[in-house]
C-alpha positions in Angstrom: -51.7 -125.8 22.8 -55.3 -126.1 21.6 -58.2 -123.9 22.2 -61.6 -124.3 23.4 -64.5 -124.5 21.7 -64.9 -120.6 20.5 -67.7 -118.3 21.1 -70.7 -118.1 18.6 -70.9 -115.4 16.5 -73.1 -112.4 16.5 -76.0 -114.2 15.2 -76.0 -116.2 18.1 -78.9 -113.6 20.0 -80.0 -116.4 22.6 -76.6 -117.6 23.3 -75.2 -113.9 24.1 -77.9 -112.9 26.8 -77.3 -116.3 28.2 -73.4 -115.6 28.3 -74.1 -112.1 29.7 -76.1 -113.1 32.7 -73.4 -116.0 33.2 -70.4 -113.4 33.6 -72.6 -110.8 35.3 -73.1 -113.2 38.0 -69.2 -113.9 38.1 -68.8 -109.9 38.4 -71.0 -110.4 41.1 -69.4 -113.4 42.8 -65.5 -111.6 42.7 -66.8 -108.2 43.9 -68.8 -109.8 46.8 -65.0 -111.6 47.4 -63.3 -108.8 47.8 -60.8 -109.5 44.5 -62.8 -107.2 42.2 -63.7 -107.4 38.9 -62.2 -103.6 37.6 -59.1 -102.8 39.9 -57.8 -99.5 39.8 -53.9 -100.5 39.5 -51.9 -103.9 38.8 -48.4 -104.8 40.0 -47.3 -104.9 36.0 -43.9 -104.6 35.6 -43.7 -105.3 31.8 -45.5 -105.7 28.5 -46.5 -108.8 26.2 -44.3 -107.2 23.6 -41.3 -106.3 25.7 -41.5 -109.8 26.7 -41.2 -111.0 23.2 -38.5 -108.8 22.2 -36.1 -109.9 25.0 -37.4 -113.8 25.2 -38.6 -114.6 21.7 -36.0 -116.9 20.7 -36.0 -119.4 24.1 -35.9 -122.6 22.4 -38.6 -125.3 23.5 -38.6 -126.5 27.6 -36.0 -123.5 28.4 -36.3 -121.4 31.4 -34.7 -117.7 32.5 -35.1 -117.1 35.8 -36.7 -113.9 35.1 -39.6 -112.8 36.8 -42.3 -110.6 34.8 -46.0 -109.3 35.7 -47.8 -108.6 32.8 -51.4 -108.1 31.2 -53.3 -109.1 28.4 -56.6 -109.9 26.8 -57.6 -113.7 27.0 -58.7 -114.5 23.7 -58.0 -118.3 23.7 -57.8 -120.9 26.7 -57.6 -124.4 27.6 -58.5 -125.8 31.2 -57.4 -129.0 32.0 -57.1 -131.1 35.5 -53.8 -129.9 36.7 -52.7 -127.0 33.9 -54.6 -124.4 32.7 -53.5 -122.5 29.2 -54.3 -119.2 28.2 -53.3 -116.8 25.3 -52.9 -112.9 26.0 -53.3 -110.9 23.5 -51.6 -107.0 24.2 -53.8 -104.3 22.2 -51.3 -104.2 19.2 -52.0 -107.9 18.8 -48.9 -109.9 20.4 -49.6 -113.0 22.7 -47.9 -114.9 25.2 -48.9 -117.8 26.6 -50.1 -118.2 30.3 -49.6 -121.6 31.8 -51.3 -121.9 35.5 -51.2 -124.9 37.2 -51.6 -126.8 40.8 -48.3 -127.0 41.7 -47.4 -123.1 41.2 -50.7 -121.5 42.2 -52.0 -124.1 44.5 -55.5 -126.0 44.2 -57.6 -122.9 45.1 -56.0 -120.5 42.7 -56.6 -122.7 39.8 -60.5 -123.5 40.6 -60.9 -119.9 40.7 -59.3 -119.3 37.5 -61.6 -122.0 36.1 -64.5 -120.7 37.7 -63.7 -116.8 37.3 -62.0 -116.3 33.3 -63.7 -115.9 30.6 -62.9 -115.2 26.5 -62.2 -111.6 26.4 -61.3 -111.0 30.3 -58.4 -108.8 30.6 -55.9 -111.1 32.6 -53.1 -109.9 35.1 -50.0 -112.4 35.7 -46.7 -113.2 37.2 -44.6 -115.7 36.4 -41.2 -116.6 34.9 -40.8 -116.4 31.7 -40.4 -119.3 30.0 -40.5 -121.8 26.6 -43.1 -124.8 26.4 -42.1 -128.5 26.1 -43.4 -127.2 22.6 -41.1 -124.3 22.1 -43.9 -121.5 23.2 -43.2 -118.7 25.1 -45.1 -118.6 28.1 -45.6 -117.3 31.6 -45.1 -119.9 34.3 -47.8 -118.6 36.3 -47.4 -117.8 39.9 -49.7 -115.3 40.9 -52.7 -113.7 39.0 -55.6 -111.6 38.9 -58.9 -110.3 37.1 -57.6 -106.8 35.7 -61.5 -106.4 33.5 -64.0 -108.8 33.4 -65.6 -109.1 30.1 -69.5 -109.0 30.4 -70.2 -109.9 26.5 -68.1 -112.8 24.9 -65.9 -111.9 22.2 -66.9 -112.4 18.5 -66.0 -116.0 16.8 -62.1 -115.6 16.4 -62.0 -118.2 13.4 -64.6 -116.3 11.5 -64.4 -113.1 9.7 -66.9 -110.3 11.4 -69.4 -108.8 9.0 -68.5 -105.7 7.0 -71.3 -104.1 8.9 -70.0 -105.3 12.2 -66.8 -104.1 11.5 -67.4 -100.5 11.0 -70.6 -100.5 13.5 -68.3 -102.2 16.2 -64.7 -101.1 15.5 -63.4 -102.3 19.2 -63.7 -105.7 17.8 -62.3 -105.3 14.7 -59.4 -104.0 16.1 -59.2 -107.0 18.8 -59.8 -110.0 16.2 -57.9 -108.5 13.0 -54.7 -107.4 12.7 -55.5 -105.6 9.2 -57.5 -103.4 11.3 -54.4 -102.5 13.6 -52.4 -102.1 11.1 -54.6 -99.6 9.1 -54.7 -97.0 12.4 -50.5 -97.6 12.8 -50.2 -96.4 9.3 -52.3 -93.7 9.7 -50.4 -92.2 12.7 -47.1 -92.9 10.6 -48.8 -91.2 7.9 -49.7 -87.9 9.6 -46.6 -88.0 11.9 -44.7 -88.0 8.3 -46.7 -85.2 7.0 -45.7 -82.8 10.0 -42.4 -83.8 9.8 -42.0 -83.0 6.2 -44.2 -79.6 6.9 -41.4 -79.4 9.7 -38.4 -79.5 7.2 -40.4 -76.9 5.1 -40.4 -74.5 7.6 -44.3 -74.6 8.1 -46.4 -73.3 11.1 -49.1 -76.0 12.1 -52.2 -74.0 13.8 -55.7 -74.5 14.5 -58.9 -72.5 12.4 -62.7 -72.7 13.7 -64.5 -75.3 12.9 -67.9 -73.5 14.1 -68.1 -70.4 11.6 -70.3 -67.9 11.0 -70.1 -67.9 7.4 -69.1 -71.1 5.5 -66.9 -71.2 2.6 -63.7 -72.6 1.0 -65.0 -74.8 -1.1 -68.0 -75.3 -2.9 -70.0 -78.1 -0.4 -73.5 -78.4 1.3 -72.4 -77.0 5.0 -74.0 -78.7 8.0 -76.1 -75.8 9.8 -76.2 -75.8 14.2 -77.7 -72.6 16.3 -75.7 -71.2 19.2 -77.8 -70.4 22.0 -75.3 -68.8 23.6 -75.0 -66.3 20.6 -78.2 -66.6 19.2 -77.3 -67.3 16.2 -77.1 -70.1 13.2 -73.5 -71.7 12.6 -71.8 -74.0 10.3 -69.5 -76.8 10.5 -67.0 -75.9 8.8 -66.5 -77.3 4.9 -63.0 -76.1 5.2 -59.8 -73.9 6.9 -58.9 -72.1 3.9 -60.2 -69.0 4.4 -59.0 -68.8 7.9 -55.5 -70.0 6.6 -55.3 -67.1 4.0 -56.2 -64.6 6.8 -52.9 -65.9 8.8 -51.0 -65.7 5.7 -52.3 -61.8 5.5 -51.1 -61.9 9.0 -47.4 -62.8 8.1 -47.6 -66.5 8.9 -45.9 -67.0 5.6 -45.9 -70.7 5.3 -48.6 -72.8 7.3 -50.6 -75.3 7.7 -53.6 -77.4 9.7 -54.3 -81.1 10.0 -58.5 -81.0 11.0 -62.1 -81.9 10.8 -63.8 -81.1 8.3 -67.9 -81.3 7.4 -70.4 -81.5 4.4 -73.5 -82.4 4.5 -73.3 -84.4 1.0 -73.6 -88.2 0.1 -71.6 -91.2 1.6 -69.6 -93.7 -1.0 -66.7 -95.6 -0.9 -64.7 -92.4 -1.0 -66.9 -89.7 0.5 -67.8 -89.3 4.2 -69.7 -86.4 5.7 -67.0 -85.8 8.2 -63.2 -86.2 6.9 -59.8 -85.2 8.1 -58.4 -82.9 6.0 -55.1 -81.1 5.4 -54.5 -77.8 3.9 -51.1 -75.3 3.7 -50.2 -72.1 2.5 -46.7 -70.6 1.3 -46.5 -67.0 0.4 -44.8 -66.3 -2.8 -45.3 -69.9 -3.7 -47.4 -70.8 -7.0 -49.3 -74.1 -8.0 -46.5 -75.8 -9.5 -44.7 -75.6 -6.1 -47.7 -76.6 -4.2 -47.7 -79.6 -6.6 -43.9 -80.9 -5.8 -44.5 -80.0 -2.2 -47.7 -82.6 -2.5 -45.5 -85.4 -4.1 -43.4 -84.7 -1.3 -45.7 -85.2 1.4 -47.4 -88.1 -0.3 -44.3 -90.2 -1.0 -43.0 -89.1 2.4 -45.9 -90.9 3.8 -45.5 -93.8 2.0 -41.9 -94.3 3.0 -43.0 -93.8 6.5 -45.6 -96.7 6.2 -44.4 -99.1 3.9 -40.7 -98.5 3.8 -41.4 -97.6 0.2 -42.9 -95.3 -2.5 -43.7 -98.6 -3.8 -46.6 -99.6 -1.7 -48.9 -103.2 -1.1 -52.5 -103.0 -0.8 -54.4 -104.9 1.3 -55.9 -106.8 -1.9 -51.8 -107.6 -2.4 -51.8 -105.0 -5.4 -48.3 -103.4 -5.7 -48.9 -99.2 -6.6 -45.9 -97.3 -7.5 -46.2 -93.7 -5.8 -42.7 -93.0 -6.8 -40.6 -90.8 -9.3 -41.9 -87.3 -11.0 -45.7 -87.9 -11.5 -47.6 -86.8 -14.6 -49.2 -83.8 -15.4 -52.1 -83.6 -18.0 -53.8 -80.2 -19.4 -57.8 -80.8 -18.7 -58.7 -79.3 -22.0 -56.0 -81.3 -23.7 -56.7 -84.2 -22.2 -60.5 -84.3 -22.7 -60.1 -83.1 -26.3 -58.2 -85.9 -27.0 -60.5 -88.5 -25.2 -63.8 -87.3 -26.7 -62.3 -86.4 -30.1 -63.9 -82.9 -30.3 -62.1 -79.8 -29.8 -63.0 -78.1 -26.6 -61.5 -75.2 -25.4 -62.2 -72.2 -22.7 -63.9 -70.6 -25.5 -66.1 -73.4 -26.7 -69.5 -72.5 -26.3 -72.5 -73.8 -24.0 -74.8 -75.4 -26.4 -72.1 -77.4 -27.9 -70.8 -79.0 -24.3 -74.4 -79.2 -23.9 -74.7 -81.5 -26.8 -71.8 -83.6 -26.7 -72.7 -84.2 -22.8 -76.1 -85.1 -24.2 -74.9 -87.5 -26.9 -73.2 -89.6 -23.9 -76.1 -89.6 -21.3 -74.6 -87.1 -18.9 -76.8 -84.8 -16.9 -75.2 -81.6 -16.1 -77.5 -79.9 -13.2 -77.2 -76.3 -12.8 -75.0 -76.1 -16.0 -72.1 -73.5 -16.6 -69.1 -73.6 -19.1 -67.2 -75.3 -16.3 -69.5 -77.7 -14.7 -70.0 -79.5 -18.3 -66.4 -79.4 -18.7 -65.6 -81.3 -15.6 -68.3 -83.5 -15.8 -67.3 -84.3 -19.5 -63.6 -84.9 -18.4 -64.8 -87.0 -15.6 -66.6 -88.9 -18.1 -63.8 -89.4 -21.3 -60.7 -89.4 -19.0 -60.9 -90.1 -15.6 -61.2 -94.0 -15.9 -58.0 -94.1 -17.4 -55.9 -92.7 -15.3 -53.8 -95.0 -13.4 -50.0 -93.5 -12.3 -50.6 -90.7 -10.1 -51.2 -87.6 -12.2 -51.5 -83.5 -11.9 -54.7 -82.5 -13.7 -53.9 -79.0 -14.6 -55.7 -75.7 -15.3 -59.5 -75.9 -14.4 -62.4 -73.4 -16.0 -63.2 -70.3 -13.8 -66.3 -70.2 -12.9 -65.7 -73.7 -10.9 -62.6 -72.1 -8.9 -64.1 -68.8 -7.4 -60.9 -68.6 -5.3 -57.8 -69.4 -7.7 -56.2 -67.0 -9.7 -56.4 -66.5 -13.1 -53.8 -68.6 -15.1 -50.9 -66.2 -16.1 -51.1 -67.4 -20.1 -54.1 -69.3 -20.9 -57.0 -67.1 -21.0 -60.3 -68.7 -19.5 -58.5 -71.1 -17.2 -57.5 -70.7 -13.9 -53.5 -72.3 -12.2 -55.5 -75.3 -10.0 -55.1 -78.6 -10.2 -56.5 -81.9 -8.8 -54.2 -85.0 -7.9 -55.7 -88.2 -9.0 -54.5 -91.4 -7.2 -55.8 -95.0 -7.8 -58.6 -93.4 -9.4 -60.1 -91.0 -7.6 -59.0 -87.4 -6.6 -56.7 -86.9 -3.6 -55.5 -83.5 -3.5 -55.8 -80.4 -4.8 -53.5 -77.3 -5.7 -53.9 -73.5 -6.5 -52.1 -70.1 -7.2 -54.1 -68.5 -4.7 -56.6 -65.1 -5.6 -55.1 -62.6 -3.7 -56.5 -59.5 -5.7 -59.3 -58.4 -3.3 -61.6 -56.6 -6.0 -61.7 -59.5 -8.4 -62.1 -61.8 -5.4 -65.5 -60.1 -4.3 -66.6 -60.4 -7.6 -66.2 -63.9 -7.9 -68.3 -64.2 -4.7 -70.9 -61.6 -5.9 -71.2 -64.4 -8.8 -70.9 -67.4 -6.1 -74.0 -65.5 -4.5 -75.9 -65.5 -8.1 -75.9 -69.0 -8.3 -76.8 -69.8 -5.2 -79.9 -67.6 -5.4 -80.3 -69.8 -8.8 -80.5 -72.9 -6.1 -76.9 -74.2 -6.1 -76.6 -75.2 -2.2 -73.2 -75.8 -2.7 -72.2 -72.1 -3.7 -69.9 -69.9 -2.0 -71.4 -66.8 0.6 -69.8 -63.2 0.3 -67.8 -63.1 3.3 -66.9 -59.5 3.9 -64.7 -60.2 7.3 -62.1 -62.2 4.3 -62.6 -59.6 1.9 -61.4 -57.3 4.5 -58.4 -59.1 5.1 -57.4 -59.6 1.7 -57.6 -55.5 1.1 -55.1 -55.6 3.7 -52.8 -56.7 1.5 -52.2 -60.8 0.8 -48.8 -61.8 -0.9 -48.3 -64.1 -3.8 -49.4 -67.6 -2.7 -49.6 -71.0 -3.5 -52.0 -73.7 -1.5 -53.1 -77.4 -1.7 -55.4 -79.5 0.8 -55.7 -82.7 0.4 -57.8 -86.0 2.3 -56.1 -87.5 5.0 -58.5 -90.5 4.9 -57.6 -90.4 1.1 -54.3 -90.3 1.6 -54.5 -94.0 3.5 -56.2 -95.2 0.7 -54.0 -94.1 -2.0 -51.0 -95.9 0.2 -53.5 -98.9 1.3 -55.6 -100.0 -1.3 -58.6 -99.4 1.4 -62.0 -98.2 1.1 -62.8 -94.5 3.2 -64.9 -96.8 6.2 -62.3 -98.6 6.7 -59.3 -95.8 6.9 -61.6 -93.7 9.2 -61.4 -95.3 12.4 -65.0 -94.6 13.7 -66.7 -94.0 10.5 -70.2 -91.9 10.5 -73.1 -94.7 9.7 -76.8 -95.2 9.4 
């Protein structure tokens, strides 16, 4: 079949408001009918993919007998004298053809469907199911009916929409682009996968506040709120984690939580203010175990999307995610990239100058903040397998314990994926004394302006002098996780992305 003429674009201001008081006055004319424009309920017995699945291989100008009343979005159509097409589209994207003409609907029927549907109407018909003299499957339409009239026309369906008009206006991304669809299937594969794995694990999922009164695990800018009904300032939460450890101390041994999280810190093409995030606990676990549990759950995730830990990305770039992934020392690695010997004794002034000799600005500078910056710097580009980054400075981990034979360095790590960081791992600090200490010294900085330092938050303290086992966590970016299997930017594997 061919289609008509398509809808102008969004450019097309005029055009629109003219199209809008065009349908408006339809809405008008079908309500003032008595057939409605939004019915409550339609006879539909089936769905545009069922209909596929059963009838897709009719060859041309064959028949079934069968019967069907179905729905769809009309996003193409073609009205002739005698025989009308259509194309349905169902909301994962499958279409159907809709064939309605004189002889099965009768002369009124079809000027009213010439007169009444629009691009972008949701459509409700019955018919047999059949094949087209040119091997389409179709609907011989008998009966049908307005289930949603459309009061803007769609977008121009053989034009790409705007980045902008993409994110801004996600509804027709997902009804024009099937990369779009796609995206939000794997990410429901992706998390179903991850509780399942947790699942197999013997994990506990539960749910942590996300308004607290104190925020903290992790080092972040907190968005601030007031509670009238308290009186009292709150923050979104930058993290679970130390809501997680208090259930741990409770005797949830091994759990986790899927959530929102919030920090009020720039916006890139890996970085959103408000992120999904995972994070789990196992008592009398350690880093490394944390480490093969997040291979686990990443390659898991993978399989459950792409059938494979060998995944496509949208740009057709093949990414292995599979076998044992690579783990590199931080102090190894970035004394081998930068040729100087640095160590968790080397001194300030001398990361000071070596970050100085390669134009990097270290705000707020500690041992461990030039460190990082300088490892960012020397090795981070050239990372391109997945890879454990192991055993981070101290005074950047307030909340990992100390590593149990390298002095100066704490058991964290950081997965990188595709470049950027993914996940992150710990042997958790369970000793309550040396944990208020780190926060005493998390309080220091802040008072020296560091926003994103930790409070002393004496309701965890308390827990932890109840007595926290041996344990091992990891948290890691759901929206990062889809990009690591994708190949897609944050915006796009967020499904409503925050925007300006």
């Amino acid at each position: 079949m061919s289609d008509e003429t398509p809808e102008p674009d969004e450019s097309g201001a005029e055009d629109i408001a003219e199209q809008k008081a065009v349908r408006l006055a339809k809405r008008e004319r079908l309500i003032a009918a008595g057939a409605g424009a939004y019915p409550v309920s339609l006879p539909i017995t089936t769905t545009i993919p069922a209909v596929r699945a059963e009838f897709g291989e009719l060859v041309a100008d064959d028949t079934t007998g069968v019967t069907v009343g179905l729905a769809g979005r009309v996003v193409f159509f073609r009205n002739t004298g005698k025989l009308c097409f259509a194309t349905l589209q169902s909301g994962d994207g499958q279409r159907i053809q809709a064939m309605v003409s004189l002889a099965e609907v009768g002369e009124e029927s079809l000027e009213r469907w010439k007169e009444d549907v629009d691009l972008g109407d949701h459509v409700f018909v019955s018919g047999e199911v059949i094949s087209s003299r040119r091997g389409e499957l179709s609907i011989l339409v008998t009966e049908w009916q307005i289930a949603s009239k459309a009061i803007l026309p769609l977008p121009n369906l053989y034009s790409e929409l705007s980045d902008e008009t993409r994110v801004r206006q996600r509804y027709l991304d997902l009804i024009t682009r099937e990369q779009a669809r796609a995206t939000v299937r794997a990410r429901a594969a992706a998390v179903a996968s991850l509780r399942a794995t947790f699942a197999d694990h013997g994990y506990l999922e539960v749910e942590t506040p996300m308004l607290q009164t104190i925020h903290g695990g992790a080092t972040a800018r907190p968005f601030i709120t007031h509670s009238n009904a308290f009186d009292t300032e709150l923050f979104l939460r930058i993290a679970p984690e130390l809501f997680l450890k208090r259930a741990v101390v409770g005797g949830i041994e091994r759990v986790f939580e899927i959530n929102r999280n919030f920090r009020n810190e720039g916006a890139d093409s890996t970085h959103s203010p408000e992120f999904a995030m995972l994070e789990a606990y196992q008592a009398y676990g350690d880093y490394e175990q944390m480490a093969e549990l997040t291979q686990e759950l990443v390659q898991d995730a993978a399989l459950a999307v792409s059938g494979s830990h060998t995944v496509i990305w949208a740009d057709g770039t093949e990414y292995d995610l599979g076998g044992r992934w690579d783990r590199l020392s931080m102090y190894e690695s970035l004394s081998a990239a930068s040729g100087v010997a640095i160590t968790p004794q080397t001194a300030l002034p001398e990361l000071k100058a070596l970050a100085d000799a390669n134009g990097l600005e270290v705000a707020l500078a500690t041992h461990g903040k030039y460190v990082e910056e300088l490892w960012e710097h020397f090795v981070k580009k050239d990372l391109v397998r997945p890879t454990f980054v192991m055993d981070f400075p101290v005074d950047t981990s307030p909340l990992v314990r100390d590593h149990r034979s390298i002095a100066g360095v704490v058991e964290k790590w950081d997965l990188y994926v595709r470049g950027f960081e993914l996940a992150t791992g710990y042997s958790e600090l369970v000793d309550p004394v040396i944990q208020r200490a780190r926060f005493v010294e998390q309080a220091a900085q802040a008072a020296r302006g560091d926003d994103e330092a930790m409070r002393l938050d004496e309701e965890f303290l308390r827990a932890l002098e109840h007595g926290m086992p041996p344990t091992g966590g990891m948290g890691m970016g759901i929206d990062r996780l889809l990009m690591a299997i994708t190949g897609l930017g944050i915006r796009e594997t967020i499904l409503f992305p925050l925007v300006k």
